[in-house]
C-alpha positions in Angstrom: 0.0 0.0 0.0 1.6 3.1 -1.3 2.0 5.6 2.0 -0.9 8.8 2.3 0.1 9.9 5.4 3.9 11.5 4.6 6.7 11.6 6.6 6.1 14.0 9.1 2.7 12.6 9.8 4.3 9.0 10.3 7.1 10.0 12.3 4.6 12.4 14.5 2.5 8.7 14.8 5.6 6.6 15.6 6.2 9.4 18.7 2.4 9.3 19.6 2.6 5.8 20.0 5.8 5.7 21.7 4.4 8.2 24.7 1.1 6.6 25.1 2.4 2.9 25.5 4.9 4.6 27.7 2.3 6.6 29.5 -0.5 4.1 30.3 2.1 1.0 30.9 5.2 2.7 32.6 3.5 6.3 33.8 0.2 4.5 35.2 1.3 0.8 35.4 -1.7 -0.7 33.2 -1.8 -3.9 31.3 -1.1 -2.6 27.6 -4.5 -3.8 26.5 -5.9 -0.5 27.0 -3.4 1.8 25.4 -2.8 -0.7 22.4 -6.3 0.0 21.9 -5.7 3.7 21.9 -3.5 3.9 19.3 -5.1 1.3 17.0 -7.7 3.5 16.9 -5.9 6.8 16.9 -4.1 5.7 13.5 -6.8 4.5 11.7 -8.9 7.7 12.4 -5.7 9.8 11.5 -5.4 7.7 8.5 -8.9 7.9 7.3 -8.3 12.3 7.5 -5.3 11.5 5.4 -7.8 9.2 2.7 -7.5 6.1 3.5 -10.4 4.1 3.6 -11.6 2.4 6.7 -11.4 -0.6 4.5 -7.6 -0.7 3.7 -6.9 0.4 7.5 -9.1 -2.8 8.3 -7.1 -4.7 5.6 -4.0 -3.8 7.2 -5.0 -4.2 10.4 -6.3 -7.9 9.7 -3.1 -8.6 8.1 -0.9 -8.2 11.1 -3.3 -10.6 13.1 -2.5 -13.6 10.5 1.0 -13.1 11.2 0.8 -14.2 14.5 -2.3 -16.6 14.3 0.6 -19.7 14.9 2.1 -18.0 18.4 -1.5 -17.7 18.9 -3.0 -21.2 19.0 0.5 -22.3 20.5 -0.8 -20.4 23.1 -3.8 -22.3 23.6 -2.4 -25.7 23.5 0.5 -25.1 26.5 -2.3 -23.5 28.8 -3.9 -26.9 28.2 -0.6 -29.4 28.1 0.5 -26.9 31.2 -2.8 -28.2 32.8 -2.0 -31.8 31.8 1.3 -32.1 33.5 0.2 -30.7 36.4 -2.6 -33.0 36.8 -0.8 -36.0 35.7 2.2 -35.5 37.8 4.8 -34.4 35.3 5.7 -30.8 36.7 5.4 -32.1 40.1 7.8 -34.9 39.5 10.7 -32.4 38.2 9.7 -29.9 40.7 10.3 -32.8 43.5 13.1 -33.8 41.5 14.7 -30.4 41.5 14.1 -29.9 45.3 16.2 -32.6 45.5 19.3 -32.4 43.2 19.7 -28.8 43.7 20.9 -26.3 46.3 21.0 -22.6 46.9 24.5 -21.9 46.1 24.3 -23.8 42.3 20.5 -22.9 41.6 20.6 -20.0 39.4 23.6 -21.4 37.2 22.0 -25.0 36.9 18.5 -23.6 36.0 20.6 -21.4 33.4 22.6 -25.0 31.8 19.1 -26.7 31.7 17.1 -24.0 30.2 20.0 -23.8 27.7 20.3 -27.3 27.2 16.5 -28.2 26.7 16.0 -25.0 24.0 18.7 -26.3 22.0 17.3 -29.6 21.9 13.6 -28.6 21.3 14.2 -25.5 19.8 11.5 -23.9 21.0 11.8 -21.3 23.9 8.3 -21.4 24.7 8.1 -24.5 25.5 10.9 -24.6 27.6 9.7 -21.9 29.6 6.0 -23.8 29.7 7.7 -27.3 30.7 10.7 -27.1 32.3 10.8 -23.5 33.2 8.0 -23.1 34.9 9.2 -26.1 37.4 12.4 -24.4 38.1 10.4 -21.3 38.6 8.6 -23.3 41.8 12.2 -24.4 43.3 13.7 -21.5 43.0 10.4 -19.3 44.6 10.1 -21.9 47.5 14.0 -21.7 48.3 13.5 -17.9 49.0 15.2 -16.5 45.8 13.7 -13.3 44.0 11.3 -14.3 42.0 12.4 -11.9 39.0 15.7 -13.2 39.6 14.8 -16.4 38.8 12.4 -15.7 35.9 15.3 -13.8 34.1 18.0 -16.1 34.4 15.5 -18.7 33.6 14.3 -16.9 30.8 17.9 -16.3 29.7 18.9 -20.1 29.2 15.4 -20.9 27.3 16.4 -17.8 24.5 19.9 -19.2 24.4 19.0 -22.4 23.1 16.1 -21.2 21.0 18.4 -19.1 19.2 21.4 -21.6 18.9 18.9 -24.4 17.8 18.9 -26.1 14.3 15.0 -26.7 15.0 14.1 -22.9 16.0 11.6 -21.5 13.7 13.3 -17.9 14.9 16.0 -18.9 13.9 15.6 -20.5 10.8 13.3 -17.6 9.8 16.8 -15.4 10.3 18.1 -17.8 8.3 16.1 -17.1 5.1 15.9 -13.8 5.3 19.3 -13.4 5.1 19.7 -16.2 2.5 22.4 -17.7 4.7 23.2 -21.4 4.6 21.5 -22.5 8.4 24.4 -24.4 9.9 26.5 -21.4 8.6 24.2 -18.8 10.4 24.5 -20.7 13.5 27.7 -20.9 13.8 28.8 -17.1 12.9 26.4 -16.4 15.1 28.4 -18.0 18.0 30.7 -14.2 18.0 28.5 -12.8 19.8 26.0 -15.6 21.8 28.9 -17.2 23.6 30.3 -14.5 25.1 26.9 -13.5 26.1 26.1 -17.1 27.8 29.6 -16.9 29.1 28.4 -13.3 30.7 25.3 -14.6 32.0 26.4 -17.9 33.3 29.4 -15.6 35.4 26.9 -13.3 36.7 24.4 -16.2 37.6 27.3 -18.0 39.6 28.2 -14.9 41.6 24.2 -14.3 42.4 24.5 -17.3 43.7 26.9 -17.2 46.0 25.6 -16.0 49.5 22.2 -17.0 49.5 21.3 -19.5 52.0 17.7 -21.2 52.3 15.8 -19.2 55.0 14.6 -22.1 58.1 10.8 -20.7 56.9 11.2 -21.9 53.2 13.1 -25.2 54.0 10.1 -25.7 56.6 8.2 -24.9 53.3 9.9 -27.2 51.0 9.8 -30.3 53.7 6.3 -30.0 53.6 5.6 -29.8 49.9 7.8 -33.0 49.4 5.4 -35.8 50.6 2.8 -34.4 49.3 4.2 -33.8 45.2 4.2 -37.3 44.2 6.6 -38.0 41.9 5.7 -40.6 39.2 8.0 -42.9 37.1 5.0 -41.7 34.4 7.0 -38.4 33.9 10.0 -39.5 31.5 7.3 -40.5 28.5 5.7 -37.1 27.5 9.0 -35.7 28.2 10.7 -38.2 26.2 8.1 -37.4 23.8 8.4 -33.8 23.5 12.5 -34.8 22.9 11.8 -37.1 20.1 9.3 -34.6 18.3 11.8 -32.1 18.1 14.9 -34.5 17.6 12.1 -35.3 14.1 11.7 -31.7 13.2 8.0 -31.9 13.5 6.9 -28.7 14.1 5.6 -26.6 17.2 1.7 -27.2 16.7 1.2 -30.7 15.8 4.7 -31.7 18.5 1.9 -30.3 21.4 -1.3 -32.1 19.8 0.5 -35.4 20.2 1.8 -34.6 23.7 -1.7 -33.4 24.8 -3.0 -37.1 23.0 -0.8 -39.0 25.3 -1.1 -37.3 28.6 -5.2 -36.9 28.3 -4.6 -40.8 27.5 -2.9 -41.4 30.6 -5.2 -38.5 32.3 -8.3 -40.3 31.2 -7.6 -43.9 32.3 -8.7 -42.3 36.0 -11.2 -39.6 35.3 -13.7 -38.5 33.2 -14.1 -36.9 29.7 -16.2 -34.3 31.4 -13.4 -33.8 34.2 -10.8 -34.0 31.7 -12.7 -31.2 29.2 -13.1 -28.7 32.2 -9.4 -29.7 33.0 -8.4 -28.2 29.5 -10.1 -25.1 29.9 -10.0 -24.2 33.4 -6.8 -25.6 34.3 -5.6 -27.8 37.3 -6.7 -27.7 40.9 -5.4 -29.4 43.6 -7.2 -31.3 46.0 -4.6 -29.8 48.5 -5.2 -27.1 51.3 -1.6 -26.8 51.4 -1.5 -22.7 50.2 2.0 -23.2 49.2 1.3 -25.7 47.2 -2.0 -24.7 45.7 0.2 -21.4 44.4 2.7 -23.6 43.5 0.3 -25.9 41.2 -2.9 -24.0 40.2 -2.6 -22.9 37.0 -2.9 -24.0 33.4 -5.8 -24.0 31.0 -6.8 -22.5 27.8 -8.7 -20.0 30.1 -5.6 -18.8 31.3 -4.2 -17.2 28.3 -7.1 -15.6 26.9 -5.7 -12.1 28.9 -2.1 -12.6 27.0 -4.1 -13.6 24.0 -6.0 -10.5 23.8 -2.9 -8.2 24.5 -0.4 -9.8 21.4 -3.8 -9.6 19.2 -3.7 -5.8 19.5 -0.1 -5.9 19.3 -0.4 -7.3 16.0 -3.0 -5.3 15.1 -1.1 -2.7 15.8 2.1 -3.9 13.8 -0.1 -4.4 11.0 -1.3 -0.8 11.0 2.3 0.3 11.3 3.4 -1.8 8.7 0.5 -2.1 6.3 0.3 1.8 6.2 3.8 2.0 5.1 4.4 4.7 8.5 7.4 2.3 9.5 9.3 2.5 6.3 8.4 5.9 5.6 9.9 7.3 8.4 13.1 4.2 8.1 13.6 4.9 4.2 15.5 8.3 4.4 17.8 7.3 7.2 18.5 3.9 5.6 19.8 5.9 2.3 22.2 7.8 3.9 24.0 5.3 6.1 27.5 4.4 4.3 29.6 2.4 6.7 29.6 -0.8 8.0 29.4 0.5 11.7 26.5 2.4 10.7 24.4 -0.4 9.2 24.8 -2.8 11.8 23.9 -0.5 14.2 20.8 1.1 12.7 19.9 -2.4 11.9 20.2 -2.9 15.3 18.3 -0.2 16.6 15.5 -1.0 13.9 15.1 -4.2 15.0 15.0 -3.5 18.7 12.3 -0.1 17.9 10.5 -2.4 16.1 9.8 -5.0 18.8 8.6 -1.9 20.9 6.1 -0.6 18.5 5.1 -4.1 16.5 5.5 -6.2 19.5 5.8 -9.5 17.3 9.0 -11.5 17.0 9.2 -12.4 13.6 7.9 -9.4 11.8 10.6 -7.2 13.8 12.8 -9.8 12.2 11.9 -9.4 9.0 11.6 -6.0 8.7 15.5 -4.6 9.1 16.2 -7.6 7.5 14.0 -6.5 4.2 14.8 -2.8 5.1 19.1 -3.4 5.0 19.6 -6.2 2.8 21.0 -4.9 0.2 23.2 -1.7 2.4 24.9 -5.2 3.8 26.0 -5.7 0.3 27.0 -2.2 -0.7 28.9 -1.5 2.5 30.6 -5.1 1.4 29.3 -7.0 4.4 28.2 -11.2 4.8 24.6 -11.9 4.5 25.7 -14.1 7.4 26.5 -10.6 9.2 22.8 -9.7 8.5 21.4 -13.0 10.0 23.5 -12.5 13.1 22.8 -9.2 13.7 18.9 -8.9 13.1 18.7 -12.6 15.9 20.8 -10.2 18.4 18.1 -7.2 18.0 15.2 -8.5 16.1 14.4 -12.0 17.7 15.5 -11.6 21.4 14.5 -8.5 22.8 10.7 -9.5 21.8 11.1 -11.4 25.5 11.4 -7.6 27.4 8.7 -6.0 25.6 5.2 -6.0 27.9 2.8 -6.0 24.5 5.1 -8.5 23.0 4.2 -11.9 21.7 7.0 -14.0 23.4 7.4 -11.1 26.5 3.3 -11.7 27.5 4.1 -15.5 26.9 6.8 -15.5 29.4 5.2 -12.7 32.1 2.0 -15.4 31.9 3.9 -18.8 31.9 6.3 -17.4 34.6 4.1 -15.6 36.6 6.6 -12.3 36.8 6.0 -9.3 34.4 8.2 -8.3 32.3 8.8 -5.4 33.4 10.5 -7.0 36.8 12.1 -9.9 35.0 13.8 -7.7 32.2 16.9 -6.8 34.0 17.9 -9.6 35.3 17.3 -11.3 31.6 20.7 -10.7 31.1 21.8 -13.3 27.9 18.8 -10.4 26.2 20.3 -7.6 27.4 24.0 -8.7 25.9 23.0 -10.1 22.8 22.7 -6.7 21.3 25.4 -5.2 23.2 28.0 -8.1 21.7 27.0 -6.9 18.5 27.6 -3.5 18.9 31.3 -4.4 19.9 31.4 -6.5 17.1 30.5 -3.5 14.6 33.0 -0.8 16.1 35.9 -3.4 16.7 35.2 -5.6 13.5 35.8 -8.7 15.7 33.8 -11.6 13.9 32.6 -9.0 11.6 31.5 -11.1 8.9 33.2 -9.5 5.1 31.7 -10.2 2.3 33.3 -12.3 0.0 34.1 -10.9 -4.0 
């Protein structure tokens, strides 16, 4: 769609947008529901003064829902496997399990290894954070340790392997956008991700160090024990969920067979009826224990209808942006006068990062400096494989500190922290970029282009 609104108008828009997320989510501390709303509608009645129809804004609009209808219904199925583990004893068996392999002092740097280690096998960040995150999540709470804390580090492990993964759709997408060989694309992109594990795992080992379990939560945690019942049961959905991945079979139908074989297992002692309002509702114990109903209660379809609504607006919102031609409007000019290779990466950089902020959706703010600097990469003389690497460091992992954002709603409602207190301590996010940027003005693992 050819652009009505100019640049001034756009870049006036972009600023609008900026202060009212701000505003409402920062300034006033609401969900971003509300303000999301606001500027949707803002920009489309803006547009339509400019002359664009309500039809095209709806068009647009429309457009940057489908992009994320697949996060979407991923959604739906972990609230529902989520509920399934819990009632079938699979999160209580590795939460019983990690109460009793792991201490204080190694906490934070073990949950960071197994976070890392399980997203590189699975590829898949979210459901690292929905399976075994969210089990490390209850150790780590009921040993006394900032919740936050936890969440971050956590959090930092489960991008990690997402992003070094063969089997990651993020970054496979990165991939092919930068028409990069994959196994080439992961490994360049090593320049900057190991140092940045190597960062985080340093500052997760000193955290450690010093904290002690309180009397009060290992009274806690002595209680709980009898009462998780760990099951042998455990190993064959997460066996399962190994093999999918180790098969390449994707996100959606990997979940639909785990959810077939642990309502099978589910059902050979309740109900279809208990079993359907299990899906929906999510799990309840029958325990008065208020530790470990906190601990345990939660899961369900139900349960993500809030984070649902939120990235739906989001994308609505990124389609507007997008669809309107207001984001490469205002990017156009500046991407024509950038010249050097410092300058590309880092605009690309910054686009990819802004983009995350004002879209809110993963891939599109992967995409879009990828489309946007392609071909700079080639004049300045630069890899595609520099592209790939640098548009995963902005583009793909700072989605996970951004409130409104697809995977940074996924994690504040899987890990029961919002984003906005898990963000600093999600350190392995917070380097990515900053790796990069040394990269660019040092020209360390600065991929050249080759003649």
């Amino acid at each position: 769609m050819t652009n009505k609104l100019g640049t001034k108008l756009s870049v006036i828009l972009l600023l609008a947008t900026v202060v009212i997320l701000a505003t409402g989510v920062i300034g006033f501390g609401l969900m971003p529901i509300a303000p999301i709303l606001v500027v949707v509608g803002m920009i489309m009645i803006v547009a339509r003064t400019q002359g664009v129809s309500w039809r095209d804004s709806q068009q647009a609009l429309i457009k940057g829902i489908e992009s994320g209808l697949t996060p979407l219904f991923l959604f739906l199925l972990i609230g529902a496997l989520i509920a399934l583990w819990l009632a079938t004893g699979v999160i209580p068996t590795m939460i019983w399990v990690g109460f009793k392999l792991l201490t204080p002092t190694f906490f934070l740097p073990t949950a960071f290894l197994t976070t890392s280690i399980v997203g590189a096998l699975i590829g898949s960040a979210f459901t690292t954070l929905s399976t075994v995150g969210v089990s490390l999540m209850g150790v780590g709470t009921l040993m006394g340790m900032n919740s936050a804390l936890v969440a971050g580090i956590v959090l930092s492990g489960a991008i990690f392997g997402d992003k070094s993964s063969p089997l990651s759709d993020s970054t496979n997408l990165a991939s092919a956008i930068s028409e990069t060989d994959l196994f080439a694309h992961i490994k360049n992109l090593m320049w900057t991700t190991v140092p940045a594990w190597g960062l985080t795992f340093l500052v997760s080992v000193v955290l450690s160090f010093g904290h002690h379990t309180t009397a009060h939560a290992t009274q806690k945690i002595a209680a709980l024990l009898p009462l998780l019942q760990p099951t042998f049961w455990a190993v064959v959905p997460l066996g399962l969920l190994v093999i999918t991945a180790w098969f390449k079979i994707p996100a959606i139908p990997s979940l639909m067979l785990n959810i077939i074989v642990s309502s099978a297992a589910f059902l050979t002692q309740h109900s279809i009826t208990v079993w359907a309002n299990l899906l929906v509702k999510g799990f309840k114990t029958t325990s008065h224990n208020p530790t470990l109903m906190a601990l345990l209660n939660r899961g369900g379809m139900s349960a993500m209808m809030d984070t649902i609504m939120m990235i739906m607006l989001a994308l609505a919102l990124g389609g507007l942006l997008s669809g309107l031609g207001i984001l490469n409007t205002v990017m156009a000019p500046i991407v024509a006068h950038l010249r050097s290779q410092r300058a590309i990466v880092l605009a690309t950089l910054l686009t990819g990062i802004s983009a995350n902020f004002l879209v809110g959706e993963q891939y599109l703010s992967t995409i879009l400096p990828g489309q946007l600097f392609k071909e700079s990469f080639k004049t300045v003389k630069l890899s595609p494989l520099a592209l790939g690497r640098t548009i995963e460091d902005s583009g793909t992992v700072m989605n996970y500190l951004v409130p409104w954002g697809v995977a940074g709603a996924f994690a504040a409602q899987t890990l029961g922290v919002p984003v906005v207190q898990f963000a600093p301590y999600t350190l392995f996010a917070l380097l990515s970029p900053i790796m990069s940027i040394l990269s660019a003005i040092t020209g360390i693992g600065l991929k050249q282009r080759e003649l």
